[in-house]
FILUMFI-767749 format. One record per atom (N, C-alpha, C): residue number from 1; residue in one letter; atom name; x, y, z. Coordinates in steps of 0.02 Angstrom, whole numbers. Layout:
N
+-----+------+------+--------+--------+--------+
! seq ! type ! atom !     xx !     yy !     zz !
+-----+------+------+--------+--------+--------+
! NUM !    A !   CA !      X !      Y !      Z !
...
+-----+------+------+--------+--------+--------+
! end
This chain:
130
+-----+------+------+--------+--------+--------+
! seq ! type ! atom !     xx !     yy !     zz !
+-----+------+------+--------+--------+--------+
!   1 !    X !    N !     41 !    -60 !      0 !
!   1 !    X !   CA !      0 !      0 !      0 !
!   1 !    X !    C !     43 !     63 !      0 !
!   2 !    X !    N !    100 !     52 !    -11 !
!   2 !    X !   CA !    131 !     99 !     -1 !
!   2 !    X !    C !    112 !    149 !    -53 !
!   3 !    X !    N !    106 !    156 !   -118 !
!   3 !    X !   CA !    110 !    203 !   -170 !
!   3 !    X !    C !     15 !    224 !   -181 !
!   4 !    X !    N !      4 !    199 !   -135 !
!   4 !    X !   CA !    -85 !    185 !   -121 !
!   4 !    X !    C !    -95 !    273 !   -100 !
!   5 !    X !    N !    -34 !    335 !    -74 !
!   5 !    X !   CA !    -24 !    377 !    -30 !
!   5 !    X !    C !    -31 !    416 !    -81 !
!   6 !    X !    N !     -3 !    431 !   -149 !
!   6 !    X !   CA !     15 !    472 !   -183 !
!   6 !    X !    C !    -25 !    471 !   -223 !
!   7 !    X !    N !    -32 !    556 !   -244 !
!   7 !    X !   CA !   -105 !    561 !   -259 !
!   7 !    X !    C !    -70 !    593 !   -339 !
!   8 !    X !    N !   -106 !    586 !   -398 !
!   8 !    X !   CA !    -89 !    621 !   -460 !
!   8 !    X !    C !   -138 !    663 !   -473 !
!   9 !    X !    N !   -128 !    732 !   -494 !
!   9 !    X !   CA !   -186 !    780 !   -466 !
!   9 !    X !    C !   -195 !    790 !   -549 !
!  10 !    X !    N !   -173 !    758 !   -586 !
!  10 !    X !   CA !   -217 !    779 !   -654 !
!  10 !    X !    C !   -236 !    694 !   -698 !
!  11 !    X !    N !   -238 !    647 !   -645 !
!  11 !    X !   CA !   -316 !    615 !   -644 !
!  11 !    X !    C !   -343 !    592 !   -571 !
!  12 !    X !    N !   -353 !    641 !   -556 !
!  12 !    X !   CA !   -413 !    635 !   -511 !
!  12 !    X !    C !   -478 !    581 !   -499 !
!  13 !    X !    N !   -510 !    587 !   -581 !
!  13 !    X !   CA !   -568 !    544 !   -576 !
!  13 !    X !    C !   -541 !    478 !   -566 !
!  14 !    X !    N !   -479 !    465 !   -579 !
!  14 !    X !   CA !   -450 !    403 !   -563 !
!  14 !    X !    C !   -443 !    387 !   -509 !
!  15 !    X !    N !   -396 !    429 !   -473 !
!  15 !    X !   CA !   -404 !    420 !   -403 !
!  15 !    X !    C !   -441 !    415 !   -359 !
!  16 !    X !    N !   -510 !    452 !   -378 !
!  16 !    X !   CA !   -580 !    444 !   -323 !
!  16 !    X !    C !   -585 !    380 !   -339 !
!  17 !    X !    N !   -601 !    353 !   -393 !
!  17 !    X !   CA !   -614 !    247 !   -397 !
!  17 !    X !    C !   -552 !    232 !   -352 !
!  18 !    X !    N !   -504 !    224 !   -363 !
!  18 !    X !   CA !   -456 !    202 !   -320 !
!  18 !    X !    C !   -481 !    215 !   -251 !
!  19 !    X !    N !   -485 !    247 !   -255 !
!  19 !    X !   CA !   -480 !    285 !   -158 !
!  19 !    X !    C !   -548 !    228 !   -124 !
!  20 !    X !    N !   -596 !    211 !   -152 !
!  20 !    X !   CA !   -637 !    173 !   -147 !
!  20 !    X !    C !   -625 !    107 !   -132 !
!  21 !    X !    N !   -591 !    104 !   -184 !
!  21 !    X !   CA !   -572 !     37 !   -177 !
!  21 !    X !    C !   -491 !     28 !   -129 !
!  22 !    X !    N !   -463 !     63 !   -115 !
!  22 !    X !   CA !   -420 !     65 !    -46 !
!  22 !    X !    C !   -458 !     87 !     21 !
!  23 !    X !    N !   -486 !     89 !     38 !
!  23 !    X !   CA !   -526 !    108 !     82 !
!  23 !    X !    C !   -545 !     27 !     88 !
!  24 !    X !    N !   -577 !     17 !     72 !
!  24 !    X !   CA !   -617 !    -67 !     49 !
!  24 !    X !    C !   -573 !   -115 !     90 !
!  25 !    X !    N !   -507 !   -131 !     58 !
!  25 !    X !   CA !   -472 !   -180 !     68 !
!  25 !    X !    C !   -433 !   -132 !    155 !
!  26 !    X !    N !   -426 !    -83 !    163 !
!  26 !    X !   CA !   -396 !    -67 !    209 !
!  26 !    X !    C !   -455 !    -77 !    276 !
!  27 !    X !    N !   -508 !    -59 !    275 !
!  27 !    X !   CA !   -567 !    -61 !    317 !
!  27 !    X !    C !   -565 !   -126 !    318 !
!  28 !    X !    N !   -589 !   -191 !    266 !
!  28 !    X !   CA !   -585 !   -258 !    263 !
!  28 !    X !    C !   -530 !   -285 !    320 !
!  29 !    X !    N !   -469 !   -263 !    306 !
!  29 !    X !   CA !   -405 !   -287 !    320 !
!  29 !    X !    C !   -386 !   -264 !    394 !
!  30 !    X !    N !   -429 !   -210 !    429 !
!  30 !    X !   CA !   -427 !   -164 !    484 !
!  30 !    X !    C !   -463 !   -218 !    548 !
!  31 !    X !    N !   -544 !   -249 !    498 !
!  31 !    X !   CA !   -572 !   -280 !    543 !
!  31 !    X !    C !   -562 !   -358 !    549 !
!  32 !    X !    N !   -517 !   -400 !    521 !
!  32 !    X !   CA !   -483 !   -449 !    501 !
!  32 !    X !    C !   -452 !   -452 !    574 !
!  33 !    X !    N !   -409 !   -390 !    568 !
!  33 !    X !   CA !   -351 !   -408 !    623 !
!  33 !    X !    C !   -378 !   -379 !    662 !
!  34 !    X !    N !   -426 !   -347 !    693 !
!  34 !    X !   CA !   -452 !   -341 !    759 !
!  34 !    X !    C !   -478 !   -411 !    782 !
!  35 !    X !    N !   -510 !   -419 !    747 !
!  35 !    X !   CA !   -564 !   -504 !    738 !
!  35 !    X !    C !   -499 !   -565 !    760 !
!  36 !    X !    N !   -417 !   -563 !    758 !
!  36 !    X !   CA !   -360 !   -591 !    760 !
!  36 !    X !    C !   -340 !   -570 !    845 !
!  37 !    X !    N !   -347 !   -507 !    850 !
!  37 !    X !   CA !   -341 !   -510 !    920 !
!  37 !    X !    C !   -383 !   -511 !    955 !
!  38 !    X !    N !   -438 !   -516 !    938 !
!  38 !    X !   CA !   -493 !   -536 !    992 !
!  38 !    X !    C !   -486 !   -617 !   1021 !
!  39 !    X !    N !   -463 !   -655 !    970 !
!  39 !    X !   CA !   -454 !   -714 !    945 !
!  39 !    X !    C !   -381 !   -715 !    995 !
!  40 !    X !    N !   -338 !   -688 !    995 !
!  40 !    X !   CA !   -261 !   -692 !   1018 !
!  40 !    X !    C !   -270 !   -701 !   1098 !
!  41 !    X !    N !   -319 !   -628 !   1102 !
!  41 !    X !   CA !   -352 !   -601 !   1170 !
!  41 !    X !    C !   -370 !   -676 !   1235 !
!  42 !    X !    N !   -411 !   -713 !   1201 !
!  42 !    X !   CA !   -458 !   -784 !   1211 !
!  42 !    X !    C !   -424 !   -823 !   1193 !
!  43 !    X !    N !   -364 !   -843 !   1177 !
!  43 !    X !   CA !   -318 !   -927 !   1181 !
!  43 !    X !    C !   -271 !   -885 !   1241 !
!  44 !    X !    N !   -240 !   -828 !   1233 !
!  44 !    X !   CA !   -216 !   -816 !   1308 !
!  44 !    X !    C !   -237 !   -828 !   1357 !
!  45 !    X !    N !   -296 !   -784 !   1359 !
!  45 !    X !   CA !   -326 !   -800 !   1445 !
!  45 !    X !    C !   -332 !   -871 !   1453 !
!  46 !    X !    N !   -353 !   -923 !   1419 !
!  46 !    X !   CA !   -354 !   -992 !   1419 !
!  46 !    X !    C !   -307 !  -1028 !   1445 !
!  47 !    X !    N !   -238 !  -1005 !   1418 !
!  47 !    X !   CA !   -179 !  -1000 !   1428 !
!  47 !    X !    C !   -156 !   -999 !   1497 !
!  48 !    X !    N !   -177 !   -953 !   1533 !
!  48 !    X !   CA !   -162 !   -911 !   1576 !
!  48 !    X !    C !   -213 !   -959 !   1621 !
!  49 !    X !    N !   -261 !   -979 !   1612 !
!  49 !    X !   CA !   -297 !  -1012 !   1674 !
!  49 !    X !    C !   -272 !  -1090 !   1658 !
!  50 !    X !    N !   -263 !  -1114 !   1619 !
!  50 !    X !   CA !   -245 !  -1205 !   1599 !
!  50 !    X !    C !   -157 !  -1197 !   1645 !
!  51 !    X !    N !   -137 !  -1137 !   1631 !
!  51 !    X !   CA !    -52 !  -1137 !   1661 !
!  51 !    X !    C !    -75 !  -1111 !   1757 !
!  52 !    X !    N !   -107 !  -1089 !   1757 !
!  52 !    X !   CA !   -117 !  -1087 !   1840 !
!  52 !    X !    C !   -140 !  -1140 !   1858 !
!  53 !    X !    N !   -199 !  -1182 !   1828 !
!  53 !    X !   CA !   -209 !  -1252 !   1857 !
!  53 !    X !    C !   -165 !  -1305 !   1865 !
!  54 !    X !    N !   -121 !  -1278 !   1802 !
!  54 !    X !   CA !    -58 !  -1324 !   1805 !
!  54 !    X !    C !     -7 !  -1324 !   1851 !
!  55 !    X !    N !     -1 !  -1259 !   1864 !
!  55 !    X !   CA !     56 !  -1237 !   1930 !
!  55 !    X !    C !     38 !  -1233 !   2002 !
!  56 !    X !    N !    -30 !  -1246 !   2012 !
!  56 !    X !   CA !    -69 !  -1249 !   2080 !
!  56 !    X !    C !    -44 !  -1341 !   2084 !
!  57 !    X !    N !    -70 !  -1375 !   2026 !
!  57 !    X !   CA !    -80 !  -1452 !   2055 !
!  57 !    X !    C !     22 !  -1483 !   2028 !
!  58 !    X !    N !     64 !  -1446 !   2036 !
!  58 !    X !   CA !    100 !  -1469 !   2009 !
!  58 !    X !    C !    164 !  -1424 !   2037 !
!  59 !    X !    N !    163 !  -1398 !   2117 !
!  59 !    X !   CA !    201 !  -1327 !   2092 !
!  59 !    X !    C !    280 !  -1334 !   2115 !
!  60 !    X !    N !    305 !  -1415 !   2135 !
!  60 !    X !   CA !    387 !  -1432 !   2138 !
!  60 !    X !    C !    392 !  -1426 !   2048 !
!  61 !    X !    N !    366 !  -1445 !   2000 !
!  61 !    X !   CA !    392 !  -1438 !   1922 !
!  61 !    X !    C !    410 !  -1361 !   1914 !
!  62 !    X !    N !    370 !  -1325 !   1961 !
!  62 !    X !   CA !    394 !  -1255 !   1939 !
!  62 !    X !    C !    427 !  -1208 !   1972 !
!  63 !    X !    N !    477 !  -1251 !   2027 !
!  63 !    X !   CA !    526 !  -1227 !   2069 !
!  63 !    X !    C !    499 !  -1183 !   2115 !
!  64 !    X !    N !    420 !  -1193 !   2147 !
!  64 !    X !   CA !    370 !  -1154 !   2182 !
!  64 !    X !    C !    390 !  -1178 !   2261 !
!  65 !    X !    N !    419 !  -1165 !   2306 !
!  65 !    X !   CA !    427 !  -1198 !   2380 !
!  65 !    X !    C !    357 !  -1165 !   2393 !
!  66 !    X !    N !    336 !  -1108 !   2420 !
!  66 !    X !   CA !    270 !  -1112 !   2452 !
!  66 !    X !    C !    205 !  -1060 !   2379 !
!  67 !    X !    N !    142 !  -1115 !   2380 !
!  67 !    X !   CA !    108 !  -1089 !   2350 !
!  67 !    X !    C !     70 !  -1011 !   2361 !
!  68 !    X !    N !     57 !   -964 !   2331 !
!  68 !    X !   CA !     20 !   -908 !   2345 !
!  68 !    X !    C !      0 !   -869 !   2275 !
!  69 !    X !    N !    -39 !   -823 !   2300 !
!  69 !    X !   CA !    -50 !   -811 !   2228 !
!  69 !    X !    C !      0 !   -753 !   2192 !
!  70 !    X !    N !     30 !   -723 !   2210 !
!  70 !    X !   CA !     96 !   -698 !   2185 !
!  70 !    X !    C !    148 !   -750 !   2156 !
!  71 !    X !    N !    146 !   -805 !   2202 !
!  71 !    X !   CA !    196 !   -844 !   2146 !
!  71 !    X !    C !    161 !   -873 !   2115 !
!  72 !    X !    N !    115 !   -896 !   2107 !
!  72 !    X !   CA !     75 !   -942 !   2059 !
!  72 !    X !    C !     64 !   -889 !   1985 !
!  73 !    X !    N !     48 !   -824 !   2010 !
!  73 !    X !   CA !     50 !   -776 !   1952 !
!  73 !    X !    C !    116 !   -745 !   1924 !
!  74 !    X !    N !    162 !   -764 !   1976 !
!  74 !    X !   CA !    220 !   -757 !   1936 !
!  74 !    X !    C !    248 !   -802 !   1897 !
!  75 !    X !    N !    244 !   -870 !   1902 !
!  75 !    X !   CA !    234 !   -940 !   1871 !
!  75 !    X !    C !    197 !   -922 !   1829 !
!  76 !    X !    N !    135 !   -902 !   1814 !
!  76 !    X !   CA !    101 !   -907 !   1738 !
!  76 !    X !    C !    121 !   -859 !   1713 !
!  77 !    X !    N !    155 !   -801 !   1724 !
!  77 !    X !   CA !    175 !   -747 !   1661 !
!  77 !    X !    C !    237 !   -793 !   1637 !
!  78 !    X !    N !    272 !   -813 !   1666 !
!  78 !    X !   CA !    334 !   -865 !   1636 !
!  78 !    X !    C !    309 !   -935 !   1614 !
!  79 !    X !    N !    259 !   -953 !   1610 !
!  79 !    X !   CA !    237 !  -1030 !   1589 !
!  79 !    X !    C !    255 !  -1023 !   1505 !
!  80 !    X !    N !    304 !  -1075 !   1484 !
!  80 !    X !   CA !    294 !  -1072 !   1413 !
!  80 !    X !    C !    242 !  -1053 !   1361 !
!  81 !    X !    N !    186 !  -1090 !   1399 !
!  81 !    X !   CA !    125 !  -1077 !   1316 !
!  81 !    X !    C !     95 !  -1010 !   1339 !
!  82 !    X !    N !     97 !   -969 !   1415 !
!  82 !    X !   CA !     62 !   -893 !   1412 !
!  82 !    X !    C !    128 !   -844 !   1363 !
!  83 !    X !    N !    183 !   -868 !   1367 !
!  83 !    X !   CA !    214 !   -815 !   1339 !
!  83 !    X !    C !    216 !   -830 !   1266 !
!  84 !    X !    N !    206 !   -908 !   1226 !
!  84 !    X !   CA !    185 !   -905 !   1146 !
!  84 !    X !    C !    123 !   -859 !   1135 !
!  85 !    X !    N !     61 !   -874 !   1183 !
!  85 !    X !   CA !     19 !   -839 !   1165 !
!  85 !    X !    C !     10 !   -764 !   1199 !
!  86 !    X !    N !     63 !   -743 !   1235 !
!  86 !    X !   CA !     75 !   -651 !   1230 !
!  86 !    X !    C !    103 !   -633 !   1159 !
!  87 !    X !    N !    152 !   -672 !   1143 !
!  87 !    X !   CA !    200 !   -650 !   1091 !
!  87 !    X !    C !    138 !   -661 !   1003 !
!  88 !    X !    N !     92 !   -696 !   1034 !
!  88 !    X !   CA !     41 !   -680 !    972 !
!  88 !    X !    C !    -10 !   -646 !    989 !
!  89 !    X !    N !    -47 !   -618 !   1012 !
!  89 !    X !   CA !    -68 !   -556 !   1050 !
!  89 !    X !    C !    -37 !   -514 !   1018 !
!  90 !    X !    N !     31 !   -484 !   1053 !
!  90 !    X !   CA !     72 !   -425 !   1023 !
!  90 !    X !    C !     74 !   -413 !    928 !
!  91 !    X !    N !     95 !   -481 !    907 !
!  91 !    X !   CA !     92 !   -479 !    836 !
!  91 !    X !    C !     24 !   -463 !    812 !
!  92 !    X !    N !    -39 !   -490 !    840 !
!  92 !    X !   CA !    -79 !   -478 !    804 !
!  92 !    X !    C !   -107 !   -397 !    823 !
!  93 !    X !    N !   -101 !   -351 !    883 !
!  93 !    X !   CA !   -108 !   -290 !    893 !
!  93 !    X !    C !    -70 !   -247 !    853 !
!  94 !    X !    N !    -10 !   -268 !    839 !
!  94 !    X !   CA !     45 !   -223 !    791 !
!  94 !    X !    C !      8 !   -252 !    725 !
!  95 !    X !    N !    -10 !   -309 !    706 !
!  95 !    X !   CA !    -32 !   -286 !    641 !
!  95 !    X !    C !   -113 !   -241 !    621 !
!  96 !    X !    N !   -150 !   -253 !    685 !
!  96 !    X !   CA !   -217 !   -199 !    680 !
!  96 !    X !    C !   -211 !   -137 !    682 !
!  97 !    X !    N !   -147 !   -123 !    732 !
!  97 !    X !   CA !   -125 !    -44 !    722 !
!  97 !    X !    C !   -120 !    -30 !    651 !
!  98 !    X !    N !    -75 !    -76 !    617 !
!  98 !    X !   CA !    -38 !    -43 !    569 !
!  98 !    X !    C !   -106 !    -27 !    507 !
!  99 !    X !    N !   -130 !    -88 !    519 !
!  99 !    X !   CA !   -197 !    -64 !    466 !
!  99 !    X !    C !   -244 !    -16 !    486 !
! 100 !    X !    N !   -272 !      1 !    556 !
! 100 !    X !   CA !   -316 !     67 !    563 !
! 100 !    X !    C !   -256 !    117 !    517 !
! 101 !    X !    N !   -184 !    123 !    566 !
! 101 !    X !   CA !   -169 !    194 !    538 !
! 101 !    X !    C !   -171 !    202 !    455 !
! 102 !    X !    N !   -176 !    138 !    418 !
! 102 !    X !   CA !   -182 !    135 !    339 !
! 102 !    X !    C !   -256 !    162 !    339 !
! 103 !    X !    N !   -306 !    151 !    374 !
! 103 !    X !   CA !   -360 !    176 !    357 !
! 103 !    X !    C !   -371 !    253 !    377 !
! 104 !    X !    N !   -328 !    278 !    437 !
! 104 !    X !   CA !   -318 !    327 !    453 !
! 104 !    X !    C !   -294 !    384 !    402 !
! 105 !    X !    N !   -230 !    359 !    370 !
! 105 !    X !   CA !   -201 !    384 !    322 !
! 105 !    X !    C !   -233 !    395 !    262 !
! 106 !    X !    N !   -291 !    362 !    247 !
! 106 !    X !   CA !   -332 !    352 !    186 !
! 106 !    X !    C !   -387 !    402 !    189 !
! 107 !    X !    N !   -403 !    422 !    258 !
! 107 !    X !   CA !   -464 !    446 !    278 !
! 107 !    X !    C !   -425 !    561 !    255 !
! 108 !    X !    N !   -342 !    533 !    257 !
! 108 !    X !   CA !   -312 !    611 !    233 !
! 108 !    X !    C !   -301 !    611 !    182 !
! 109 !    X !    N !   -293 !    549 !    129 !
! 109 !    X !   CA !   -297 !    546 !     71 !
! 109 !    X !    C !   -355 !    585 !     35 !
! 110 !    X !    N !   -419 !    534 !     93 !
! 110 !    X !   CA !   -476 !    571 !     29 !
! 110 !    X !    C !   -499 !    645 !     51 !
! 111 !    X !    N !   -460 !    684 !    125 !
! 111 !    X !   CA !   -480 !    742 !    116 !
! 111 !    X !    C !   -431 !    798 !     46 !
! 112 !    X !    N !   -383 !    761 !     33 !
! 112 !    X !   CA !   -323 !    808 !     -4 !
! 112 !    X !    C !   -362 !    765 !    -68 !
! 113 !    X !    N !   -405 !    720 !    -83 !
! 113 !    X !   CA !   -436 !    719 !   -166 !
! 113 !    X !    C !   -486 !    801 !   -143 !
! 114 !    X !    N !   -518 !    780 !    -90 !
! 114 !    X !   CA !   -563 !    832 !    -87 !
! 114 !    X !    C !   -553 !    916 !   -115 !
! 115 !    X !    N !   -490 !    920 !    -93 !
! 115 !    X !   CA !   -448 !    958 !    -79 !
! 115 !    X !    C !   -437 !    992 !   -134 !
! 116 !    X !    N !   -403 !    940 !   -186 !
! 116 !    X !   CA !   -378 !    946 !   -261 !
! 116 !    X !    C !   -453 !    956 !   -308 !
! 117 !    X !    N !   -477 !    929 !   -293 !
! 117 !    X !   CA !   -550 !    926 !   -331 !
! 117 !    X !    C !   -564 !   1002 !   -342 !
! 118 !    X !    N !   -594 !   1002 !   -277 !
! 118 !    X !   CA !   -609 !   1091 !   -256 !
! 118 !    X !    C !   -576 !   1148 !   -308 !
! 119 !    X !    N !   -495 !   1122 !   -284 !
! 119 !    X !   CA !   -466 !   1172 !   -315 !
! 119 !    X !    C !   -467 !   1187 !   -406 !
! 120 !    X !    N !   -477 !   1118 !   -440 !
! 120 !    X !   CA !   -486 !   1097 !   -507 !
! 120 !    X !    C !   -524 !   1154 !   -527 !
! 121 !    X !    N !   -589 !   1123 !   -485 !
! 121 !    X !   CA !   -653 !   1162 !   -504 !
! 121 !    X !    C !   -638 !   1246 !   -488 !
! 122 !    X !    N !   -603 !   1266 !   -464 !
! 122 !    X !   CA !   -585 !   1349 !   -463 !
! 122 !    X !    C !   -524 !   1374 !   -515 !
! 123 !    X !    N !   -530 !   1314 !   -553 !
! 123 !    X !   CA !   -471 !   1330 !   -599 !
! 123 !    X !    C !   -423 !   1342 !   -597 !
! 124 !    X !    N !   -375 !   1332 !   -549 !
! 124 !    X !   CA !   -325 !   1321 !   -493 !
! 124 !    X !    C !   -246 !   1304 !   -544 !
! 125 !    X !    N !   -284 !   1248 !   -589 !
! 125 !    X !   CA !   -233 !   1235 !   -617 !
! 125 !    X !    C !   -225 !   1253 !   -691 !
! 126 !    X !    N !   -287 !   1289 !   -678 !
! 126 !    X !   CA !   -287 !   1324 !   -796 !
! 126 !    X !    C !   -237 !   1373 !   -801 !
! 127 !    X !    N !   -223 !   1383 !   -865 !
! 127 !    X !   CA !   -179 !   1434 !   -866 !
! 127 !    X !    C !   -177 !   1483 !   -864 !
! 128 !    X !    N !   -149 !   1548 !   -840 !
! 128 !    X !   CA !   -173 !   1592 !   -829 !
! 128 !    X !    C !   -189 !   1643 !   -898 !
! 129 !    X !    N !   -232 !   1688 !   -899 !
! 129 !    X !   CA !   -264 !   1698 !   -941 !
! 129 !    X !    C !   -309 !   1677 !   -969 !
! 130 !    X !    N !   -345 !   1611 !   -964 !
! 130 !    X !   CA !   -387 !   1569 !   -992 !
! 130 !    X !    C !   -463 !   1576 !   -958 !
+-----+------+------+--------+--------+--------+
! end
């Protein structure tokens, strides 16, 4: 999407179809990966309660001398599968960011067609004398 940014101000009518159709796939692509961390959100916490049951009924495997809930919660931020599923969490939030701000960025795109349009229509770019 990178060249998705740059706007050519003498075709315009081109660019408004475009802009439509980037918008589309960026909005599409925005609620994808929210829908990914909601998803990331819910195998963590799962995570996070299957690794405390595990470290309550089990807690010499996890070098625990007396149980409490400070160590038991310090045991599940270090349990192998809560930190696979933080580390996908994070990936999938960095990639929803990155697509709002594409939709963000799109949303200044179509004020600068707006922008250019306007100006067309004031003859902005005829020549002078004409």
């Amino acid at each position: 999407m990178e060249t998705v940014y740059s706007i050519d101000k003498y075709k315009l009518d081109e660019e408004c179809v475009q802009q439509v159709e980037f918008i589309e796939e960026a909005a599409h692509e925005a609620v994808t990966a929210r829908i990914a961390v909601e998803g990331a959100k819910a195998r963590l916490e799962q995570a996070k309660a299957a690794a405390d049951i595990e470290i309550r009924n089990s807690p010499a495997q996890f070098n625990l001398a007396k149980v409490t809930e400070g160590t038991v919660a310090a045991a599940v931020t270090t349990h192998p599968n809560v930190v696979i599923f933080t580390n996908e969490l994070l990936t999938a939030r960095e990639t929803m960011l990155k697509w709002e701000a594409a939709c963000n960025m799109l949303e200044h795109r179509k004020k600068s067609l707006d922008n250019l349009i306007y100006l067309q229509g004031q003859g902005y770019y005829s020549k002078p004398g004409n």
